[in-house]
C-alpha positions as a printed Julia matrix, in Angstrom:
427×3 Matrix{Float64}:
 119.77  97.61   -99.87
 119.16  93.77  -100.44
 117.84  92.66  -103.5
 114.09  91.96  -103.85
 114.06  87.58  -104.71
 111.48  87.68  -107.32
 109.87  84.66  -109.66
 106.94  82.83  -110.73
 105.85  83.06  -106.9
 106.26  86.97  -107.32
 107.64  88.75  -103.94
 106.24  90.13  -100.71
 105.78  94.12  -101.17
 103.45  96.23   -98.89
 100.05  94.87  -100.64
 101.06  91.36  -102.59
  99.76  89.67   -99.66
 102.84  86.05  -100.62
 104.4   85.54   -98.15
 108.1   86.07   -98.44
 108.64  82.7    -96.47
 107.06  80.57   -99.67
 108.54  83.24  -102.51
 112.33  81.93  -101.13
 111.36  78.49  -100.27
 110.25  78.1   -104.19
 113.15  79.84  -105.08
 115.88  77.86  -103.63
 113.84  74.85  -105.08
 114.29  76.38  -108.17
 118.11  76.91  -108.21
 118.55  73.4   -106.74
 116.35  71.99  -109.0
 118.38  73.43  -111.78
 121.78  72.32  -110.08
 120.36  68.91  -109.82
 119.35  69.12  -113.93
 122.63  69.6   -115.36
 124.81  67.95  -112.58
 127.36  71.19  -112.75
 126.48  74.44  -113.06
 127.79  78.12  -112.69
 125.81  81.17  -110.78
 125.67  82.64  -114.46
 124.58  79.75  -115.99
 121.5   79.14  -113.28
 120.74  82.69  -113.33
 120.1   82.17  -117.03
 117.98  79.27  -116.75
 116.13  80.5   -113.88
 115.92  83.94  -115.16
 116.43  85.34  -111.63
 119.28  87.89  -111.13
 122.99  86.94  -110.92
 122.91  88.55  -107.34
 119.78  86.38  -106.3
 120.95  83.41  -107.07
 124.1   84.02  -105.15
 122.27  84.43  -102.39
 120.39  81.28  -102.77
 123.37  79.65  -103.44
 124.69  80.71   -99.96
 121.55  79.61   -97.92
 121.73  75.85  -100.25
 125.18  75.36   -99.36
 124.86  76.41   -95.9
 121.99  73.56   -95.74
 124.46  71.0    -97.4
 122.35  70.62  -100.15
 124.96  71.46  -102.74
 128.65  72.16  -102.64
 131.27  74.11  -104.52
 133.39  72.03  -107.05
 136.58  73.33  -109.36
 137.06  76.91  -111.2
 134.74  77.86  -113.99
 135.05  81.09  -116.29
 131.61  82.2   -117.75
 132.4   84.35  -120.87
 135.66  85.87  -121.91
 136.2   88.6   -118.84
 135.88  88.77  -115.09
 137.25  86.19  -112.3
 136.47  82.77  -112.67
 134.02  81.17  -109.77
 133.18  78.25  -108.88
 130.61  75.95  -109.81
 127.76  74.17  -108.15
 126.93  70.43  -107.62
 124.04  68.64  -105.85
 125.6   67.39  -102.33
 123.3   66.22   -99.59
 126.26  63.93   -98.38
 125.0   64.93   -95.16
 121.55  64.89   -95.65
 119.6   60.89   -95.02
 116.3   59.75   -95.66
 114.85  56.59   -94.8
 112.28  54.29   -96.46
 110.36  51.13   -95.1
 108.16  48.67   -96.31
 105.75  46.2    -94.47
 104.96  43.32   -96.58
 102.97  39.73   -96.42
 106.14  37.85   -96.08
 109.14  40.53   -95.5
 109.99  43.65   -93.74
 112.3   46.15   -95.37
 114.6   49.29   -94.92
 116.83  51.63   -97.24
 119.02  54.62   -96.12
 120.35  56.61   -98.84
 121.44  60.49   -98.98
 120.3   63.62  -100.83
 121.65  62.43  -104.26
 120.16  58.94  -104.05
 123.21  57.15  -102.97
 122.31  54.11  -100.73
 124.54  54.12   -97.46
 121.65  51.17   -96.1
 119.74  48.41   -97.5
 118.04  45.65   -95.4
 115.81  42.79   -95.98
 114.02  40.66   -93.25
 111.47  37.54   -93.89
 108.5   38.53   -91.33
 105.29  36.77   -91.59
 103.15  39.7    -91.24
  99.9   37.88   -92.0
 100.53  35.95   -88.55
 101.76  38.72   -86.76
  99.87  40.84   -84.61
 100.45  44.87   -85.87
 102.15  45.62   -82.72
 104.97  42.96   -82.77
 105.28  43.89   -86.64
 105.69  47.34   -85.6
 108.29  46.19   -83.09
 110.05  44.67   -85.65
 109.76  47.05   -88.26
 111.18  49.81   -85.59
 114.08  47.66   -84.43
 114.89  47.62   -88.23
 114.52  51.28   -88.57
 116.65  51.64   -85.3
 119.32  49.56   -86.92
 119.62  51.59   -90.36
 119.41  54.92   -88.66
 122.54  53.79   -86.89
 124.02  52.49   -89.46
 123.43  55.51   -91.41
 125.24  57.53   -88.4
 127.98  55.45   -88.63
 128.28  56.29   -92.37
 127.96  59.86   -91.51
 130.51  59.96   -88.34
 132.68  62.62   -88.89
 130.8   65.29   -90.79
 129.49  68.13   -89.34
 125.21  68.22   -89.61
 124.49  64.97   -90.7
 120.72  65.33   -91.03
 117.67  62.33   -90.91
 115.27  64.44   -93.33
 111.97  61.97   -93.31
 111.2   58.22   -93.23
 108.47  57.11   -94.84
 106.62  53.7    -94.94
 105.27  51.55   -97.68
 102.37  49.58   -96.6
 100.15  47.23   -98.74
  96.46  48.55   -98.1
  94.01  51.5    -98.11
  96.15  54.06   -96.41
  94.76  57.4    -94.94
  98.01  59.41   -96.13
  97.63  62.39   -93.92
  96.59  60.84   -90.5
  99.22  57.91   -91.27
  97.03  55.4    -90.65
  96.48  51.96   -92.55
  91.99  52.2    -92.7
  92.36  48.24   -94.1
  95.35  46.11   -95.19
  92.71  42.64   -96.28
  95.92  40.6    -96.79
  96.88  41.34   -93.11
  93.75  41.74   -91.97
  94.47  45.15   -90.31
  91.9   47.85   -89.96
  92.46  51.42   -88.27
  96.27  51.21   -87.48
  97.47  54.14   -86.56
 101.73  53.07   -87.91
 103.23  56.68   -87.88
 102.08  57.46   -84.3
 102.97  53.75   -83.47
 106.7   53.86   -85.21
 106.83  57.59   -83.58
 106.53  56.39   -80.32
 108.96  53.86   -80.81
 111.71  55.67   -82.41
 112.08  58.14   -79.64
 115.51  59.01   -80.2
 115.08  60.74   -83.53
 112.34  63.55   -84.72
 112.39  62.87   -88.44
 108.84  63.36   -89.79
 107.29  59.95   -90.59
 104.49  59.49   -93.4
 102.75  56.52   -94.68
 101.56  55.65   -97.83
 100.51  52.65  -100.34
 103.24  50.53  -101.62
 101.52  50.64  -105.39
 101.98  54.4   -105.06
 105.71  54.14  -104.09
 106.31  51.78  -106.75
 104.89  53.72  -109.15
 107.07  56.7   -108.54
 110.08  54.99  -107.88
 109.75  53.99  -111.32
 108.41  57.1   -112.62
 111.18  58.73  -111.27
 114.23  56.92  -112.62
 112.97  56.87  -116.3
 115.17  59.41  -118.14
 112.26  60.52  -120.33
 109.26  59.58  -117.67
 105.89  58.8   -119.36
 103.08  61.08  -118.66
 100.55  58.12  -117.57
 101.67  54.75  -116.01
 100.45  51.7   -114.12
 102.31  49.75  -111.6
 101.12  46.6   -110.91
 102.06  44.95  -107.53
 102.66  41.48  -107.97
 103.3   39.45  -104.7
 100.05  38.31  -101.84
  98.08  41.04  -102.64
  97.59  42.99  -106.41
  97.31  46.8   -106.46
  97.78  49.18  -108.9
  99.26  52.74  -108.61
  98.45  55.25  -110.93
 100.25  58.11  -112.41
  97.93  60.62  -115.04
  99.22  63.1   -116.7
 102.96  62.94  -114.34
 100.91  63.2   -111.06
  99.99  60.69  -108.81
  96.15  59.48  -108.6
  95.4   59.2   -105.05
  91.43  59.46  -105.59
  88.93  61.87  -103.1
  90.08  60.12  -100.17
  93.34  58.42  -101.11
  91.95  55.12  -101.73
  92.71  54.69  -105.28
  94.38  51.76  -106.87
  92.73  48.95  -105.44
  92.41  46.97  -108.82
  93.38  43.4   -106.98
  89.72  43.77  -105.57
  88.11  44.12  -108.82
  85.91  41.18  -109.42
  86.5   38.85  -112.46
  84.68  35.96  -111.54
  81.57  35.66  -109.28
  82.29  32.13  -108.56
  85.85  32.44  -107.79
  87.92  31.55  -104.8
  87.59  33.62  -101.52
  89.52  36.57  -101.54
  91.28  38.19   -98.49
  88.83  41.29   -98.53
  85.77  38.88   -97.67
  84.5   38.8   -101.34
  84.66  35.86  -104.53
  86.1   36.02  -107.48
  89.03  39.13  -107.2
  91.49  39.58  -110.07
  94.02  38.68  -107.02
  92.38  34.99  -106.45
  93.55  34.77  -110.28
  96.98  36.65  -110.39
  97.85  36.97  -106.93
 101.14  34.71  -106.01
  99.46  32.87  -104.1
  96.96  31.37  -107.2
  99.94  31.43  -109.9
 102.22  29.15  -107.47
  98.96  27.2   -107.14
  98.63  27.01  -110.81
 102.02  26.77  -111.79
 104.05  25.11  -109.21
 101.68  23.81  -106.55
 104.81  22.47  -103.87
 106.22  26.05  -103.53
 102.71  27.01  -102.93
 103.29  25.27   -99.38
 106.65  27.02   -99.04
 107.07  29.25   -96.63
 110.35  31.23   -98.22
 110.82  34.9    -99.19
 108.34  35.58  -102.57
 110.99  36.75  -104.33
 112.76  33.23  -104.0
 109.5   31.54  -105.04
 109.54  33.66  -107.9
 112.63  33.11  -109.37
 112.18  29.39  -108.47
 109.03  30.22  -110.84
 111.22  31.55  -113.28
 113.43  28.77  -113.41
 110.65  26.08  -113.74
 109.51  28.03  -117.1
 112.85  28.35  -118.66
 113.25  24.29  -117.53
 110.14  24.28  -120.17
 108.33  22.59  -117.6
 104.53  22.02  -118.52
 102.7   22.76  -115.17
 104.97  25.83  -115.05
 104.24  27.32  -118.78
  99.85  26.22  -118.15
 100.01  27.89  -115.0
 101.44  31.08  -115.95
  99.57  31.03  -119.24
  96.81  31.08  -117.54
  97.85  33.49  -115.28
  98.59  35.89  -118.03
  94.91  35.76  -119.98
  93.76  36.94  -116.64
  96.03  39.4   -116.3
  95.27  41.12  -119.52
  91.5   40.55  -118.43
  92.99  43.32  -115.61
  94.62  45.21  -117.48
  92.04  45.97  -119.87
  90.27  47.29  -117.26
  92.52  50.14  -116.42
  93.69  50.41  -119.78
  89.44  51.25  -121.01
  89.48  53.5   -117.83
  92.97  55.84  -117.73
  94.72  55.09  -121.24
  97.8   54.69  -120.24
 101.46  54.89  -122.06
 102.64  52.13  -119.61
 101.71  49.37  -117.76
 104.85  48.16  -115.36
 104.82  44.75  -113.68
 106.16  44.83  -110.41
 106.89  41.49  -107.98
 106.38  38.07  -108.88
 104.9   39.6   -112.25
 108.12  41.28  -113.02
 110.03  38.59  -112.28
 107.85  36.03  -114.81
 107.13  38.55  -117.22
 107.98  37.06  -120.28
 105.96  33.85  -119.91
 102.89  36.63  -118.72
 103.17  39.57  -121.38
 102.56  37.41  -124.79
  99.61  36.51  -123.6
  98.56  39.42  -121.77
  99.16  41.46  -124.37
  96.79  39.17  -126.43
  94.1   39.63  -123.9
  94.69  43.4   -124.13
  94.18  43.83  -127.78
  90.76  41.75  -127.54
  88.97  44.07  -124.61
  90.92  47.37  -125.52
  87.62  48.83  -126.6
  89.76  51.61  -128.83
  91.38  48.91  -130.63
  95.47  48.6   -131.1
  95.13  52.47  -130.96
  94.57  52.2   -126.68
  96.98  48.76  -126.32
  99.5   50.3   -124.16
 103.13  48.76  -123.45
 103.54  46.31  -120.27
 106.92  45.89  -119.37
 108.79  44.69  -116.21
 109.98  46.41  -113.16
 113.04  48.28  -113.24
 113.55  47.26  -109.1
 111.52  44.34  -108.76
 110.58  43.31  -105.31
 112.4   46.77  -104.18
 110.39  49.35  -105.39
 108.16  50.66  -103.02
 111.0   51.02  -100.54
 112.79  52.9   -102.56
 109.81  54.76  -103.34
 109.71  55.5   -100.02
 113.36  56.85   -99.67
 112.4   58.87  -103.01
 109.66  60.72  -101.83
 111.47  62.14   -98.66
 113.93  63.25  -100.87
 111.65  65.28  -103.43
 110.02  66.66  -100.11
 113.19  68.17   -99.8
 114.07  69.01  -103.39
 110.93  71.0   -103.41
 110.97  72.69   -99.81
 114.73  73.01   -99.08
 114.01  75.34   -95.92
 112.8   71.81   -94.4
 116.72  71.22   -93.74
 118.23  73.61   -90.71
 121.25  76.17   -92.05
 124.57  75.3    -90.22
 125.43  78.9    -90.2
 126.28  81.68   -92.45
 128.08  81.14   -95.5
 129.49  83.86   -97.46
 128.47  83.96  -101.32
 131.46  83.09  -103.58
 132.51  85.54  -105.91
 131.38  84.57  -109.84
């Protein structure tokens, strides 16, 4: 008789009322999570951890490398007696997700696999803020089109090479479950309906598509690569527009209806510049790239090139020691600790990360900022938090994207179709 799978989830018996469908699904993202924790493990050794039974997790084992989601590496002898077995590695070779981004200025796309290996990375200047959505959706899906053949090619050969999500970074109020951008101000886009758009345009494949904020991607791109991840962070966006997304307590804070985040659109100064939402005065008219090149280096201001070429022409202005340059982003920097102290009075966080143009600059900015900070911080030194610069820069809500397809699939492994049946090795 089989062996009952049982857990934190519990099993299926005659009056439980689990279903036995979610008790494996968390199971087998158990074991994998716990293959993917200590890069090589033995059956004995995950049964340990796990504290399911040596049997169970053979089984799992079976259905994970039947998915392609791990694979068997060399010989390994747990204890003293018995046949060596083999031991167990994260795979996912076979396994692709794809992330995009829609920006002000550029258009993106990154294809990696399972364990985070990039097999695609693309970068196109678009002027989105001149583009109708539909021809930036055109674009955007010939891009897509491109990388998922590229990522074929990459894949030609093996057996079940899989497309497990794409997902979309998009700078705006996005309504996460309906995939739909409610209002992108920089853009000027209300009510776009991208996933159903980029659906119907990518008609030869059926990966599931989802939307989301790029401030949210950033933030967990970063969140996720820090060995030790903090338990409350803020990313900063730092290009056109200025959003924040917000991590509290190691989840993400989407808000009641998703809209969190929107700090850009905070006013600062009633009788400020225009902003793009319709209002005076946002935090963005002060720390927005547009209003820094203004301040700091008025002729790029005019130039039409990627942001992250302004910005590291920005850079190179400040470490010239040229005056305009260092004014401008001093300035630039009081305001942005004005900002800061606002979220750091609301959430407390560990972090504050500095993504963009902000990243990029963030040593003429975080002196300064910090300053700011310490002034408004209405707890004092004890609530200044740290603000450091972007691990990925101008990259991180892509791979954001790519990041959160594969968690999807770290933590719901029965999302990726069995090739067939695949005996359980022997420990």
């Amino acid at each position: 008789m089989p062996e009952r799978e049982t857990g934190e989830v519990g099993w299926r018996g005659a009056s439980s009322g689990v279903d036995q469908t979610a008790v494996r699904r968390a199971n087998l993202a158990r074991v994998l999570d716990e293959i993917r924790r200590a890069g090589v493990a033995s059956r004995a050794e995950i049964a340990a951890r796990s504290r399911l039974t040596k049997a169970t997790v053979s089984n799992l084992a079976a259905d994970l490398l039947d998915r392609g989601l791990i694979r068997e590496s060399g010989l390994r002898r747990d204890g003293a007696v018995g046949r060596p077995g083999r031991s167990l590695e994260l795979d996912g070779s076979e396994i692709t997700a794809l992330g995009l981004e829609i920006n002000s200025k550029y258009l993106a796309a990154r294809g990696t696999d399972l364990a985070g290996r990039v097999v695609v990375q693309q970068r196109l200047g678009f002027d989105a803020m001149h583009a109708s959505p539909e021809s930036t959706i055109d674009r955007l899906a010939k891009l897509a089109l491109d990388a998922i053949a590229e990522l074929e090619r990459a894949e030609s050969g093996r057996a079940g090479s899989y497309l497990a999500g794409i997902a979309v970074a998009v700078p705006g109020l996005v309504d996460v479950p309906a995939g739909k951008v409610r209002y992108a101000p920089n853009l000027e886009w209300r009510s776009i309906p991208i996933a159903e758009a980029l659906r119907d345009r990518l008609e030869r494949t059926s990966a599931p598509i989802v939307v989301d904020n790029e401030a949210n991607l950033s933030a967990l791109a970063e969140w996720h690569c820090t060995p030790d991840p903090t338990a409350d962070l803020v990313y900063l966006t730092g290009e056109v527009g200025i959003g924040a997304g917000l991590i509290t307590d190691g989840r993400l804070l989407r808000g009641s209806s998703g809209f969190s985040g929107e700090i850009g659109h905070i006013p600062v100064d009633p009788e400020g510049q225009p902003c793009g939402c319709g209002r005076h005065g946002c935090l963005e008219t002060k720390i927005g790239l547009r209003a820094v090149l203004q301040a700091a280096a008025p002729d790029l201001a005019a130039d039409e090139c990627d942001p992250q070429e302004q910005a590291h022409a920005l850079l190179q202005r400040a470490e010239n020691g040229g005056p305009q340059a260092l004014a401008g982003l001093e300035e630039v920097g009081r305001w942005l600790g004005i900002g800061i102290s606002v979220l750091v009075n609301l959430l407390n966080p560990d972090a504050v990360v500095l993504g963009g143009y902000l990243g990029t600059v963030a040593p003429y900015l975080v002196p300064t900022a910090m300053r700011e900070l310490r002034a408004r911080a209405v707890a004092g030194d004890a609530a200044a938090c740290r603000i450091t610069a972007s691990t990925f820069g101008f990259t991180a809500a892509v791979r954001g994207a790519t990041s959160i397809v594969i968690e999807e699939v770290l933590q719901n492994p029965l999302r990726i179709p069995a090739r067939g049946a695949v005996p359980a090795a022997a420990d």
